[in-house]
C-alpha atoms as one frame of an Amber mdcrd trajectory, in Angstrom:
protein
 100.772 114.385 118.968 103.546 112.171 117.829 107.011 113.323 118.611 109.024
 114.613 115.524 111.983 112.028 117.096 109.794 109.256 116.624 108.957 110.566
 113.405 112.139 110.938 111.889 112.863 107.175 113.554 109.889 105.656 111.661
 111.557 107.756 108.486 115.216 106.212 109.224 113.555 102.818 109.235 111.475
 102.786 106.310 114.172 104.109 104.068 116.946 101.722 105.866 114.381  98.621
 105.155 113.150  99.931 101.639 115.724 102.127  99.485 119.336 101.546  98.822
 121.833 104.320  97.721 120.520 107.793  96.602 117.015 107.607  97.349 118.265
 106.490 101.058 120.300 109.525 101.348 117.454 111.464 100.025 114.873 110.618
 102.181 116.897 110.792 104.979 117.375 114.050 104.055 113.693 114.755 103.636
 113.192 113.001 106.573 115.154 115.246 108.857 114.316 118.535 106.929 110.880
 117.534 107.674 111.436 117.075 111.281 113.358 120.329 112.045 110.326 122.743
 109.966 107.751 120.567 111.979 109.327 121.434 115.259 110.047 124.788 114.404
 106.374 125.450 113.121 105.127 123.751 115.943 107.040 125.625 118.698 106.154
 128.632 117.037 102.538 127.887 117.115 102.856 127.283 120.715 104.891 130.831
 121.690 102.422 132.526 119.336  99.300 130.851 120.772  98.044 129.970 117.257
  95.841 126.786 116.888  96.052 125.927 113.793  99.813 125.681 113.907  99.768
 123.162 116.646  96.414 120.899 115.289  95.773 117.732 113.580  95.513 119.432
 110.484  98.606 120.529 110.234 100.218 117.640 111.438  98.500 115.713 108.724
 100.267 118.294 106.061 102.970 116.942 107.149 102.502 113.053 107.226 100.382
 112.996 103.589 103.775 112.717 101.687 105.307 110.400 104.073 101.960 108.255
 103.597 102.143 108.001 100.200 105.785 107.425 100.012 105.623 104.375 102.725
 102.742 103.093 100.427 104.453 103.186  97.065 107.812 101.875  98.963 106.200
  99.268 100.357 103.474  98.469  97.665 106.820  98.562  95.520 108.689  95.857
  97.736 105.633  93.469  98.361 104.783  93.118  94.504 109.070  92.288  94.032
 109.776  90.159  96.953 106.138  89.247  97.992 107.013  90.009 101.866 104.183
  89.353 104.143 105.413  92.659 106.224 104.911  94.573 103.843 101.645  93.302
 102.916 101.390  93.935 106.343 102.574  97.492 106.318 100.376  98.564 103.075
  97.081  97.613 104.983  98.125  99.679 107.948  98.553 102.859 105.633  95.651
 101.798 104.032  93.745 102.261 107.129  95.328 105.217 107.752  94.374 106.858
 104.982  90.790 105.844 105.934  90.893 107.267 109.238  91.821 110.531 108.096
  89.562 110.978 105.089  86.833 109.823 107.511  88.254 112.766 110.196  87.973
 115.060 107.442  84.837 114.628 106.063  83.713 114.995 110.131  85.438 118.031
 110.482  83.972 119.170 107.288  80.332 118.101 108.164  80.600 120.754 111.228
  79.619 117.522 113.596  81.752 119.169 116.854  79.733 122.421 116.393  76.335
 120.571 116.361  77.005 118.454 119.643  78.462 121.961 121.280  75.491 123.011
 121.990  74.529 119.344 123.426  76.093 120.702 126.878
């Protein structure tokens, strides 16, 4: 799992590079609201032995907004400056959101269950 720091510096940088005035402020906000409930969540998850509360899942509760944001702020940028970054950058959460939809429809599927019994 990610750390929240590198989070919140992936956060810093996309709304440095992307925003200017009061959505910068505002999603650095977010950004370190986010960070501090993430952390807190998943520290209690780990004192409280709770699974869920530590998992993929929830970590990818918490990185859905920032997906979408980083795709409309960059999808935003690329069709007004046409910057090959940015292209760049909307493939990669592109992909992204591939990955996971494919994860979940794994998880969903019960796949992990069925090869359990495989050892």
């Amino acid at each position: 799992m990610p750390s929240p720091f590198l989070k919140i510096i992936v956060w810093m940088g996309q709304a440095n590079s992307c925003t200017r005035g009061s959505l910068r402020s505002l999603l650095t906000s977010y950004a370190s609201i986010r960070m501090l409930l993430y952390t807190y969540i998943a520290l209690s998850g780990a004192l409280l032995n709770n699974k869920f509360m530590l998992s993929f899942e929830l970590m990818i509760l918490f990185e859905a907004p920032s997906i979408v944001i980083f795709l409309i702020l960059n999808g935003r940028r690329y069709l007004r400056e046409k910057n090959s970054i940015d292209l760049f950058l909307l493939g990669t959460w592109l992909e992204l959101v591939f990955i996971v939809a494919v994860y979940f429809v794994y998880l969903m599927k019960g796949v992990t269950e069925d090869l359990s019994g495989c050892f």
